[in-house]
C-alpha atoms as one frame of an Amber mdcrd trajectory, in Angstrom:
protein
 -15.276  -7.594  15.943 -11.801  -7.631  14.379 -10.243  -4.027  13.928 -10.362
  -2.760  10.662  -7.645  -0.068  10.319  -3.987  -0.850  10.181  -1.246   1.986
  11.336   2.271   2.695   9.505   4.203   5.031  11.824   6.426   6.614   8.802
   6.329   5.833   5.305   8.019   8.492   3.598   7.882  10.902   6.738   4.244
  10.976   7.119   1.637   8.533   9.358  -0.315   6.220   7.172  -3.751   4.125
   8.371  -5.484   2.179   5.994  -9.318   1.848   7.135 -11.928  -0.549   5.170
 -11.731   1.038   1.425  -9.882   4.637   2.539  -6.311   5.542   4.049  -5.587
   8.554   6.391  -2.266  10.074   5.531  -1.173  12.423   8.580  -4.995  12.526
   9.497  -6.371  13.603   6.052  -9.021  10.908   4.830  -8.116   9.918   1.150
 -10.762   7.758  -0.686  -9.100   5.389  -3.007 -10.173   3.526  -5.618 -10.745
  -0.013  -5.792  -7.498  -0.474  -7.865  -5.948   1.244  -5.790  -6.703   0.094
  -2.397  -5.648  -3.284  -3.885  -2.254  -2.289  -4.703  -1.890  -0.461  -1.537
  -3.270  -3.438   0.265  -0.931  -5.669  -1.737   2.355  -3.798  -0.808   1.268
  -3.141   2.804   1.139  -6.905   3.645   4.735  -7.171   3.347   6.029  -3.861
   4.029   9.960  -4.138   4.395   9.627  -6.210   0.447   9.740  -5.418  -2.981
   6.289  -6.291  -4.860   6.791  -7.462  -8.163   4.560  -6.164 -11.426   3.732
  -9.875 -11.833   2.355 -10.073  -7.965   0.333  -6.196  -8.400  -1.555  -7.701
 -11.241  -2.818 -10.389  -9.480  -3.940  -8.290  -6.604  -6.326  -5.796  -9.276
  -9.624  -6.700  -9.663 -10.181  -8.405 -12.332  -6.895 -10.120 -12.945  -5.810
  -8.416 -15.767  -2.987  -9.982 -17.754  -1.418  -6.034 -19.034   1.342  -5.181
 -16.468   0.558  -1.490 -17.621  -2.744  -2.100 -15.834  -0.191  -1.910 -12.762
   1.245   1.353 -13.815  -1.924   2.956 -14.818  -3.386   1.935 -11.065  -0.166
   3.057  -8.897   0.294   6.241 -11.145  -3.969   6.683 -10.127  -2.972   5.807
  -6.359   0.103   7.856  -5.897  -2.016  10.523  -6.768  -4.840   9.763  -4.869
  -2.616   9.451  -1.867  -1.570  13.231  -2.223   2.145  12.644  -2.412   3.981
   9.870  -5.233   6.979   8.935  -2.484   4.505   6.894  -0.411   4.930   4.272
  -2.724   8.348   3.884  -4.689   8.626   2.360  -7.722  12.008   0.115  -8.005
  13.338   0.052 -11.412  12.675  -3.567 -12.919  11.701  -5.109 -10.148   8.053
  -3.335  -9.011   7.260  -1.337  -6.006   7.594  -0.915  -2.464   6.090   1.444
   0.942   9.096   4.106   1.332   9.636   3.170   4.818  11.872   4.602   7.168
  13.979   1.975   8.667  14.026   4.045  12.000  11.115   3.907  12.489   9.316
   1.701  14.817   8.919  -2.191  13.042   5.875  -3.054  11.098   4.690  -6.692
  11.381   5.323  -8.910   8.484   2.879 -11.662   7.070  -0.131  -9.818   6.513
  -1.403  -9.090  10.330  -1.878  -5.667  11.506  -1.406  -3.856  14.775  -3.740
  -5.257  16.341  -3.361  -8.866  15.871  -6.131  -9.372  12.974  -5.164 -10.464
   9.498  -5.536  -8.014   6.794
């Protein structure tokens, strides 16, 4: 059975794990909504890239066609996530995980850890 959690050693200073529909940030279980979870999702496939408005509204449920449906979502998941730098926002462009480029790498092209594909 293909693992279900992926592990970010330091966004923003702290340890990040998305599992199934929740993330652990520095071991505290924070249940996100589905909005959400599918920005998070979104930006954590491609972690060391910039995710454009335009690409965050086609991840939402739904497939909205408001780009302040992507606002209104990261504003909800910053705050969900219990601190706003996990995810920056980068002025006209969209957002991206505030990764430490010290840190240990995080593979690229949507597989986790483990080997699986998100």
């Amino acid at each position: 059975m293909p693992a279900r959690s992926r592990s970010l050693p330091d966004v923003a200073g702290h340890w990040v794990e998305l599992r199934g529909h929740a993330v652990v940030v520095n071991g505290a279980l924070r249940e996100l909504p589905p909005n959400g979870m599918s920005l998070l999702r979104a930006v954590v496939r491609r972690p060391a890239r910039i995710a454009s408005r335009a690409e965050l509204l086609a991840a939402l449920p739904g497939r909205g066609v408001d780009e302040n449906a992507v606002e209104t979502a990261m504003a909800r998941l910053r705050a969900a996530l219990g601190n706003p730098t996990l995810a920056q926002a980068v002025m006209k462009r969209g957002y991206r995980l505030a990764l430490d480029p010290a840190a240990e790498p995080v593979p690229l092209g949507g597989h986790c850890l483990h080997g699986d594909v998100l």
